[in-house]
C-alpha positions in Angstrom: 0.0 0.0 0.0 1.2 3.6 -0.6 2.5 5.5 2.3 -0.1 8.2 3.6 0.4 11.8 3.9 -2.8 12.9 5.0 -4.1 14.1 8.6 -6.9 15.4 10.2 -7.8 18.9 10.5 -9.9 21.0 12.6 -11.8 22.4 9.6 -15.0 20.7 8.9 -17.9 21.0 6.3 -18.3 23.4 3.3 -15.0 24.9 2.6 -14.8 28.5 0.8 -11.8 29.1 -1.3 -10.2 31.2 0.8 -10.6 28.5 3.7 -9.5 25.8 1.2 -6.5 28.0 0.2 -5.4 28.3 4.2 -5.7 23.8 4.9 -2.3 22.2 5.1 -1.4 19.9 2.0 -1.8 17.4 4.5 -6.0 17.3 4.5 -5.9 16.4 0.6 -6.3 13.2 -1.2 -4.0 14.2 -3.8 -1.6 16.7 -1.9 1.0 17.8 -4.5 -2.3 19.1 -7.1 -4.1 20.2 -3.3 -7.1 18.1 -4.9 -10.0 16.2 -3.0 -9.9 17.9 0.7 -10.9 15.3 3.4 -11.9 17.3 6.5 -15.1 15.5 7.2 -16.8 11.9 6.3 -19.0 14.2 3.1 -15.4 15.1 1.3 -14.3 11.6 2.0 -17.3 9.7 0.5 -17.0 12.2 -2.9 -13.1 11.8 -3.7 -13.5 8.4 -4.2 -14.9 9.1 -7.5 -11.9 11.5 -7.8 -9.8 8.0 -7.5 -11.1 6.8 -10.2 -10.9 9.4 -12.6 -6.7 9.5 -12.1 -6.4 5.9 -12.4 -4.7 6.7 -15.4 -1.6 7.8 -12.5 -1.2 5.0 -10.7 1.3 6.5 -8.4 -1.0 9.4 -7.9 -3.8 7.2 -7.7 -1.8 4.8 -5.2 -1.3 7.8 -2.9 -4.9 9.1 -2.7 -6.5 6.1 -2.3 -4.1 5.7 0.7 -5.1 9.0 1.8 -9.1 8.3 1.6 -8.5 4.9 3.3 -7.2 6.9 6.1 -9.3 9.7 6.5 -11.9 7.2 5.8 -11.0 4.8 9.0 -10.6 8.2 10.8 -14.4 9.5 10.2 -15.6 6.1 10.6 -16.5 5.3 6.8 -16.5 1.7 5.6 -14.9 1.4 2.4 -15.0 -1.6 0.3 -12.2 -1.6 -1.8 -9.1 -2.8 -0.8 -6.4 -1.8 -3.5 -6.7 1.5 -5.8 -7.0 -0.9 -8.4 -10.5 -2.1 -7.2 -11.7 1.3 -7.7 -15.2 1.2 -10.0 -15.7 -2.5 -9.4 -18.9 -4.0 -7.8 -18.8 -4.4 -4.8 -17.5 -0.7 -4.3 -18.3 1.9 -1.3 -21.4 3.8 -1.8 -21.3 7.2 -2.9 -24.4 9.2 -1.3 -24.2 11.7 -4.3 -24.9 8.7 -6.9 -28.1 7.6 -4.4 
């Protein structure tokens, strides 16, 4: 599995882009492109569709998907895939924007 860079922050629900521009690099599924923030279980559930449209970076991929996994275990998410590369297979995490 790809090493994680991402921790939790204090900030929580809708972000404006001036509070998106002051998070850490560290609250971001994809840090280096400050892509996907994960500050509460909403942003975690919607980057994993994010995932899956970089698959065509696998290290990139490999590195966000690690990221999701963990703010994922951290807001108390259940995610179903195991490996990036299970990303848009059945079965696959619900995504509450797709319901």
């Amino acid at each position: 599995m790809a090493e994680t860079t991402w921790k939790a922050h204090t900030e929580h629900g809708e972000l404006s882009s001036s509070d998106r521009n002051d998070l850490p690099d560290s609250v971001f599924a994809f840090p280096k492109q400050r892509k996907e923030p994960l500050t509460d279980a909403s942003h975690v559930k919607n980057a994993m569709p994010a995932s899956i449209r970089s698959r065509a970076f696998p290290t990139r991929t490999a590195h966000a998907f690690a990221n999701i996994k963990k703010a994922a275990d951290h807001y108390g998410i259940d995610v179903a895939e195991k490996s990036w590369h299970d990303l848009g297979k059945k079965p696959h995490t619900n995504n509450p924007a797709h319901d």
